[in-house]
C-alpha positions as semicolon CSV with decimal commas, in nm:
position;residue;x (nm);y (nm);z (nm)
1;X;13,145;0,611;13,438
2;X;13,438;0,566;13,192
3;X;13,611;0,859;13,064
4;X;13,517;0,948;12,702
5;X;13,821;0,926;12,431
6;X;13,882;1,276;12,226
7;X;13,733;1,097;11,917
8;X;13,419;1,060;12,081
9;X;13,360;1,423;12,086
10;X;13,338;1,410;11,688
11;X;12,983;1,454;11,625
12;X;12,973;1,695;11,910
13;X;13,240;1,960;11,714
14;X;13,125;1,882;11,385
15;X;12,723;1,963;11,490
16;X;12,828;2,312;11,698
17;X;12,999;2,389;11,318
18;X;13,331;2,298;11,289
19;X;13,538;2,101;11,023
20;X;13,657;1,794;11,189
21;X;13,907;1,531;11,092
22;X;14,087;1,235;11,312
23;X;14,447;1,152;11,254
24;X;14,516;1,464;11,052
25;X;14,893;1,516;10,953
26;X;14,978;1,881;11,079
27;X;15,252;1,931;10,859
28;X;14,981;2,010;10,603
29;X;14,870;2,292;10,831
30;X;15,204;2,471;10,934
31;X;15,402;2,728;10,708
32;X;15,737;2,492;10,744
33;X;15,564;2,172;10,670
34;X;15,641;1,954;10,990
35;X;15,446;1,803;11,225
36;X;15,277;1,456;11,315
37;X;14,936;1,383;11,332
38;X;14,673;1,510;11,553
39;X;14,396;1,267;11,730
40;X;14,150;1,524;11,618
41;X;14,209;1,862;11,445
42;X;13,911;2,126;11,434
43;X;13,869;2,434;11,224
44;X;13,560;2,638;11,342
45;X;13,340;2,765;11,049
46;X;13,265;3,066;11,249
47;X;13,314;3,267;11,549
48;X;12,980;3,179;11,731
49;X;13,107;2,741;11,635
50;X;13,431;2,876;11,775
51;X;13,276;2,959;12,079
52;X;13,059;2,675;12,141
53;X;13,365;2,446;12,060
54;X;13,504;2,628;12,346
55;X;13,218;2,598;12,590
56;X;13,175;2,185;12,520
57;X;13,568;2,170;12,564
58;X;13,625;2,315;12,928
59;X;13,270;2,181;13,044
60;X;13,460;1,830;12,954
61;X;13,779;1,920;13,073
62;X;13,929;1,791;12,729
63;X;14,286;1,904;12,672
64;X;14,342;2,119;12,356
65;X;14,594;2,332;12,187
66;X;14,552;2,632;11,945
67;X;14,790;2,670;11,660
68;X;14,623;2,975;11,515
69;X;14,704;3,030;11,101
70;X;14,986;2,798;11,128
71;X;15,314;3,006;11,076
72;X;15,616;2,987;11,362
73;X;15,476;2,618;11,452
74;X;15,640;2,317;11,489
75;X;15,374;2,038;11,633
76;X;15,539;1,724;11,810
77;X;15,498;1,366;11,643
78;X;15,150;1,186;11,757
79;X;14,978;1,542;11,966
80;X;14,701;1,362;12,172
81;X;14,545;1,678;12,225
82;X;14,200;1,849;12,019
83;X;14,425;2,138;11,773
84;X;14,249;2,380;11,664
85;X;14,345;2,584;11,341
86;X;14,189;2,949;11,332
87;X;14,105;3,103;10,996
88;X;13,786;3,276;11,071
């Protein structure tokens, strides 16, 4: 069976409750304004979504990163990784 690209998780994250968007530039989520884009960036509406996300991810094995509220970040040009942003 093939392996299943990070963008086809999309429905997945967005249905456990989760704001998802592909591509998204990170310098618009980091206090110093730098960063290239992520392949797909998730905010969780919630703590139970947050949780779920969680569960789907490590069941997968998909890599991710957390970059929390954003402040004393600097994100690397073209992050092929799931970011999440946490402002629960």
């Amino acid at each position: 069976m093939a392996e299943r690209n990070l963008t086809d998780y999309f429905n997945s994250l967005y249905l456990a409750g989760a704001d998802v968007r592909l591509e998204e530039p990170l310098e618009w989520h980091t206090t110093i304004r730098i960063g290239g884009p992520a392949r797909v960036f998730v905010s969780p509406y919630s703590v139970e979504s947050l949780s779920e996300i969680l569960s789907l991810l490590k069941r997968e094995k998909l890599p991710y990163k957390v970059i929390g509220g954003g402040s004393n970040v600097i994100c690397l040009i073209n992050m092929r990784v799931l970011l999440f942003r946490l402002g629960i």
